[in-house]
Structures are given as structure tokens and as C-alpha cells.
C-alpha positions as CSV (number, residue, x, y, z in Angstrom):
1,X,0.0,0.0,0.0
2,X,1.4,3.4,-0.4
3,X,1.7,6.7,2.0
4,X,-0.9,8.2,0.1
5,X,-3.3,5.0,0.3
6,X,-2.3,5.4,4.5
7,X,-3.1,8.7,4.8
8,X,-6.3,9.9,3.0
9,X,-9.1,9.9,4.8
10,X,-11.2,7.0,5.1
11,X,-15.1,6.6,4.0
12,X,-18.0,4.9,3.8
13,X,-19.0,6.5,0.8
14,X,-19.8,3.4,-2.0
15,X,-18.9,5.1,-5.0
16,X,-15.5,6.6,-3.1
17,X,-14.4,3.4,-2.5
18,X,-15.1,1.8,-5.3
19,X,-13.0,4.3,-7.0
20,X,-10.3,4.0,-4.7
21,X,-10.3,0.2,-5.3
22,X,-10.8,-0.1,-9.0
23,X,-10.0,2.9,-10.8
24,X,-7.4,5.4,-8.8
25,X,-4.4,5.5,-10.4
26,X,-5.2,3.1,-13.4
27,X,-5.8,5.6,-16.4
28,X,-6.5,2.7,-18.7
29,X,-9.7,1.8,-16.7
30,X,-10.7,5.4,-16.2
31,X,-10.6,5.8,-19.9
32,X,-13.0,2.0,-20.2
33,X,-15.1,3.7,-17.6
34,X,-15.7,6.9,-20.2
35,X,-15.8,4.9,-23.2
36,X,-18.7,2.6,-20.9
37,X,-20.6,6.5,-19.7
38,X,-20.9,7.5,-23.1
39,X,-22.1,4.1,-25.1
40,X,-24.7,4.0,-21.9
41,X,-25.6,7.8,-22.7
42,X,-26.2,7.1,-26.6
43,X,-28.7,3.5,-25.6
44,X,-30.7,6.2,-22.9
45,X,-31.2,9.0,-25.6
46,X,-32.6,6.6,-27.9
47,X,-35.0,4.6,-25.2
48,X,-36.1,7.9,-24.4
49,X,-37.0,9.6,-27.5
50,X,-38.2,6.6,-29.1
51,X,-40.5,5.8,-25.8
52,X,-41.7,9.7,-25.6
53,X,-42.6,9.5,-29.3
54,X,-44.8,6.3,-28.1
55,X,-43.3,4.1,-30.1
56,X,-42.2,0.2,-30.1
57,X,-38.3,-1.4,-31.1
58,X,-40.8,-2.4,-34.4
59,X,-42.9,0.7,-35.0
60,X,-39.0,2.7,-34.8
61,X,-37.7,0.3,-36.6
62,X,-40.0,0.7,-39.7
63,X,-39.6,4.1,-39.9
64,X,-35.9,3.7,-39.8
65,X,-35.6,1.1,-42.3
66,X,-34.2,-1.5,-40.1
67,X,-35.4,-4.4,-37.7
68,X,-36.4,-4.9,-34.2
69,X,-33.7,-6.5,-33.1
70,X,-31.0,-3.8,-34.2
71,X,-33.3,-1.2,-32.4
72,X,-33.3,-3.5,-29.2
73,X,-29.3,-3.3,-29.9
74,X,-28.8,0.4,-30.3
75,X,-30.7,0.7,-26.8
76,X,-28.6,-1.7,-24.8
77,X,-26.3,0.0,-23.1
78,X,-23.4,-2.9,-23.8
79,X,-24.0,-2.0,-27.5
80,X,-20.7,-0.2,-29.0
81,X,-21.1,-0.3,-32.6
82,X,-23.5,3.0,-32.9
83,X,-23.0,4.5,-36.3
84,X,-23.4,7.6,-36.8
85,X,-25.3,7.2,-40.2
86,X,-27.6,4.7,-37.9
87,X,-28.2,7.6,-36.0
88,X,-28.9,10.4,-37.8
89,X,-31.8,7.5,-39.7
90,X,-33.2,7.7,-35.8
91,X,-33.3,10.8,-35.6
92,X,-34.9,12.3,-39.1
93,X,-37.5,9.7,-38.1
94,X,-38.1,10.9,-35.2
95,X,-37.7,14.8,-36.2
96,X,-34.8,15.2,-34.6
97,X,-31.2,16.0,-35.3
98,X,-28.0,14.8,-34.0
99,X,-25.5,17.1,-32.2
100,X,-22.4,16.5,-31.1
101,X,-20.2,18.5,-29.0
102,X,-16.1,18.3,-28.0
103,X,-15.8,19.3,-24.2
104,X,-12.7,19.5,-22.4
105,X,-11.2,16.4,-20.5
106,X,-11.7,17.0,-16.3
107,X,-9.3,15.0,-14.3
108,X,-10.7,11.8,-13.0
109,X,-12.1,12.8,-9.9
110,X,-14.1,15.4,-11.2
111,X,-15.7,13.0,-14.1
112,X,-16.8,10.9,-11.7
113,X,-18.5,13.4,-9.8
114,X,-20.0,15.1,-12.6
115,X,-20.2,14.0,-16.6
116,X,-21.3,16.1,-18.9
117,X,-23.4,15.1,-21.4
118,X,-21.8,15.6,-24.9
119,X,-24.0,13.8,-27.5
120,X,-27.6,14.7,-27.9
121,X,-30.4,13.2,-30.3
């Protein structure tokens, strides 16, 4: 363990420790972490228009030009192979646009505290 490990203050705070545990000091995980945040992000945006518009995986997936299935896909938060083409597709069928924004990189402890959202349908 090192003197830092020894001499931070302890806590019973789940997410803190988790951190401490799995992710401090290991920039490669940090980065899986983001890459995880924002594949997540992308399968929420589309649940949630597609449900607000009151609309079924098939009823989108007509309009889109695609199956079921690959809607299911797109919303599963596991899913990494989002196109952009695929959704663009969602989004004219849904009268929408996408938008994508660059923001700047926050040290680790402050992502994990806060993420900004930097795609939006």
C-alpha cells in the first residue's frame, strides 16, 4: 500500500471506494469507464425519445428502415457499434437531429462526480 493510500481519509462512501479500489491511479480503466458513460448515454437518448414519441423497437424500426432486433441493440447500453449514419436515420425519423459537442477532459475525480453530457439526439 502506499503513503498516500495510508493517509487519506477514510469513508463509507460506496462510490469513493469503489474508486479507490478499481479505478485510482489506473488511467487505462478510467478511460474503459468513459468509453462505458458514453455508449450508456447514446442507448438512454434513444429509449427515451423513441418511448416519448410512443413508439415500439418495431414501430422505430420501420420508420428507420431496419429491424427490431437492431433497435433492441442500439438501446442496450453494452452495445458499441452506434454509427453515426444509424443515428442520424433515428433521428430524421423521429424529427430530430443529431449534435455532437467536444468538451474538455476534467481529471478523474471530477468526471466521476459530474459528466457532462456531450452527445444529444
Amino acid at each position: 500500500m502506499s503513503s498516500r493510500a495510508k493517509t487519506r481519509k477514510p469513508t463509507t462512501d460506496a462510490i469513493e471506494i469503489l474508486h479507490r479500489r478499481y479505478y485510482e491511479g489506473r488511467p487505462e480503466r478510467l478511460k474503459e469507464l468513459e468509453e462505458a458513460r458514453v455508449e450508456d448515454e447514446v442507448a438512454r437518448k434513444i429509449y427515451a425519445l423513441r418511448t416519448k414519441a410512443g413508439l415500439s423497437q418495431r414501430d422505430l424500426a420501420k420508420l428507420v428502415g431496419t429491424s427490431a432486433s437492431a433497435i433492441c441493440r442500439l438501446e442496450d447500453a453494452d452495445y458499441e457499434g452506434h454509427s453515426m449514419a444509424m443515428l442520424k436515420r433515428i433521428a430524421e425519423a423521429l424529427n430530430k437531429r443529431v449534435e455532437i459537442r467536444f468538451v474538455s477532459i476534467r481529471p478523474p475525480k471530477a468526471r466521476r462526480v459530474s459528466h457532462e453530457q456531450s452527445l444529444s439526439l
